[in-house]
C-alpha positions, 0 to 999 in steps of 0.5 A: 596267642595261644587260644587257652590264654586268658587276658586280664585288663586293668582298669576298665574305664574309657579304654580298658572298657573298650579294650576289653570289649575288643579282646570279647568280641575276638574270641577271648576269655577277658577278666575285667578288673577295677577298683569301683565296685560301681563300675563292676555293678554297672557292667553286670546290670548291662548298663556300663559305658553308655556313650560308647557303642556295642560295649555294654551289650559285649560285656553282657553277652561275655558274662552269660557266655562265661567269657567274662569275669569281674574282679577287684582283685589285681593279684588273683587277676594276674595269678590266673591270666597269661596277658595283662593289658594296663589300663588305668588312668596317669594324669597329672597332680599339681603339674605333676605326672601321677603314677600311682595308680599304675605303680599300684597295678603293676605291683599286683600284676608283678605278684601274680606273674609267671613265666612266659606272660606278657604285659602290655602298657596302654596309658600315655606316660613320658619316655623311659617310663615304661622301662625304667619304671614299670619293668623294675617293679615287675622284676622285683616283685616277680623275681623274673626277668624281662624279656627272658621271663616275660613279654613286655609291650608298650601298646598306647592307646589310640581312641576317641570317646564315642566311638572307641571301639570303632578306633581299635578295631579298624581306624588305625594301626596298633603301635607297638613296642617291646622290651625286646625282639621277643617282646615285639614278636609277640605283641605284633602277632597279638595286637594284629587279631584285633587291628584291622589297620595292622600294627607298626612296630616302633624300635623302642619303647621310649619312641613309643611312648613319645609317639603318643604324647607327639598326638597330643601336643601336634592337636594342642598347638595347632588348636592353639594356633587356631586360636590365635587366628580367631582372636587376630580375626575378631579384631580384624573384621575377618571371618575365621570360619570363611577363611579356615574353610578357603584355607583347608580347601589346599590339601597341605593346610589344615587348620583346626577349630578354635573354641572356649578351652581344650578339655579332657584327659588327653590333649591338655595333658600330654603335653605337659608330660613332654613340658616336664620332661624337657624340664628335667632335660633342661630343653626349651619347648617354648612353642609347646608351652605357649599352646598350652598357655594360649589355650588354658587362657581361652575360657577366660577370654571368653569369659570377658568377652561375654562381660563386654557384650553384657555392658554393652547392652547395659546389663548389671553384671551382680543381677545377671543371669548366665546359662551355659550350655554344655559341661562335657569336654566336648561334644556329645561325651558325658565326660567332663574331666578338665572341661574348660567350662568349669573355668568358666563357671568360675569366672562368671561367679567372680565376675558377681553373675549368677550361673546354672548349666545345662548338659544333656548327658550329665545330670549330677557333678561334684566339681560344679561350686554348690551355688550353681545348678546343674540340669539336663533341662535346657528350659530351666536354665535358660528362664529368665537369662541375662545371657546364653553361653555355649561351651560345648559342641554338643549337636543338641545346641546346634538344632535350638532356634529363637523358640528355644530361648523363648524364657531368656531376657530380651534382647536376647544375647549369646556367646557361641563358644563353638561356632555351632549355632545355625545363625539364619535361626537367630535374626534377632538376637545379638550373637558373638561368635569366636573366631568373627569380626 
């Protein structure tokens, strides 16, 4: 890479942030671009991307230093940068993949492009999308050709909130794969400046993209297994934990947690972009299909398993209480997309309970049915509780002791969602934890 090119990233969300911060913190002139003026204000005043470490301070160095400029615009961005890097979100909508917003960004992009650019695709997408998609509309909206005219890389991300830079700088190798040689030339000696780990080439974009999406579903179903175990141990008398523990201590063995759901916009995802390809294609995939379904039913599971306790001590389910813990995904993210507690939110509400949140790291949802309280306030939402659920793995509850549930109803009864109560803390209270007898 020439030292006067001029990277553009688009989207700077939970990977073009990132993203951008790495080509920042290399050297790089960055145009940051996104739709939300939100996000751009929040960058500007320093206080952007507040869970990922060193991203913020990068941007606002970048911005006093002159590195870094902020647009909404796609097609300036693009008329005056040498490197694209597509960042942008492709989700699903109604069990469909959703590709507005990178066809959107890829005809800004393609309107802008000049001859000897290169574009790179982050996003996960199913196989053949970025060439039967993406590279027609670069061609048609630009007039030049692929390969010939301009670089075009498939690069997936390969990040984990919280430590995303971390991911790209130095935890793996960049993949990579070109339209062509030219094309992959040019994105291994790119992507190597920024990857210590160094990149592996993969021989087509379509491999690529499968790669990614094979992550993601290796983690659903084995999560999904994990699962299972859990729930075969829970009628069985066997300790999931224990045995997980023995069984990983052999170093071909690595089963996974199991919990209240999988949330997030990678690993319930991606497999159903594999599941609707292999649809079209007319190929069975029932073992990826049936993760899927095992681990969608897991905050429901949950859910009737907290009922039971709750009759059990001869709880009136119209007039209890119920004080979830944790809105985020997972741990320590202040991301809730796709978090399994919305779930089971929703079926504590049709169950007839009464229900208030507790996150630490997010204070407002929009997602959250209007009835039900959302606080960073744990004591609030535990005052007066019929029952403690905890949801997410967030390491605040793994400290809480007796004293912490001093305002909840006696006896005091918990549902450990994500086996991360410190149970030595908790003599006298009646604890069900997935995954135990």
């Amino acid at each position: 890479m020439k030292k006067q090119q001029i990277i553009a990233v688009y989207g700077l969300g939970n990977v073009g942030g990132p993203l951008a911060a790495a080509w920042l913190r290399a050297g790089a002139k960055v145009i940051g671009v996104d739709i939300s003026e939100k996000l751009l204000t929040e960058i500007k005043n320093g206080n952007s991307h507040k869970k990922e470490p060193f991203i913020s301070i990068t941007f606002t160095s970048g911005l006093k230093a002159g590195n870094l400029s902020l647009n909404s615009n796609g097609v300036y961005a693009s008329k005056q940068s040498h490197i694209k890097i597509i960042a942008v979100p492709v989700g699903l909508k109604k069990n469909k993949i959703d590709l507005d917003a990178l066809i959107s960004v890829t005809k800004d992009i393609a309107k802008g492009l000049k001859k000897n650019d290169a574009v790179l695709i982050s996003p996960s997408l199913p196989p053949g999308t970025t060439e039967n998609t993406i590279l027609p509309i670069l061609e048609k909206y630009s007039n030049l050709k692929g390969e010939r005219d301009f670089y075009l890389i498939y690069n997936p991300e390969r990040i984990f909130e919280g430590r995303a830079l971390q991911d790209i700088e130095q935890n793996y190798p960049a993949i990579v794969a070109g339209l062509g040689k030219k094309s992959e030339g040019f994105g291994e000696e790119l992507l190597g400046i920024i990857s210590k780990k160094g990149v592996l080439k993969i021989s087509s974009l379509a491999n690529a993209e499968a790669e990614k999406l094979f992550e993601g579903v290796y983690r659903d179903v084995n999560i999904a297994l994990a699962n299972e175990l859990a729930n075969f141990c829970e009628h069985t008398g066997v300790n999931y934990w224990e045995a997980r523990k023995g069984a990983n201590s052999q170093p071909f063995c690595h089963l996974h947690y199991p919990g209240t759901g999988v949330g997030g916009l990678c690993i319930p995802v991606y497999p159903r972009f594999v599941i609707n390809k292999a649809v079209e294609s007319k190929i069975p995939l029932k073992m990826v299909e049936y993760a899927r379904t095992t681990n969608d039913f897991m905050p429901k599971k949950c859910v009737a398993d907290s009922i039971t306790l709750l009759l059990k001590h001869k709880k009136n389910l119209k007039k209890s209480k119920i004080a979830v813990l944790g809105l985020g995904f997972r741990g320590e993210v202040t991301d809730s997309r796709l978090s399994p507690t919305y779930t089971v939110v929703k079926e504590f509400l049709r169950k007839g309970c009464k229900v208030e949140v507790h996150d630490p790291y997010i204070i407002a949802d929009k997602l959250l049915p209007t009835q039900v309280k959302l606080s960073s306030n744990i004591s609030k939402v535990i005052d007066h509780a019929d029952l403690i659920f905890i949801s997410s793995d967030h390491k605040l509850y793994s400290k809480l002791t007796t004293n912490a549930f001093r305002e909840a109803k006696r006896p005091l009864l918990i549902f450990d969602g994500r086996n991360i109560l410190n149970k030595a803390n908790f003599k006298n209270a009646s604890i069900l934890t997935i995954g135990m007898g």
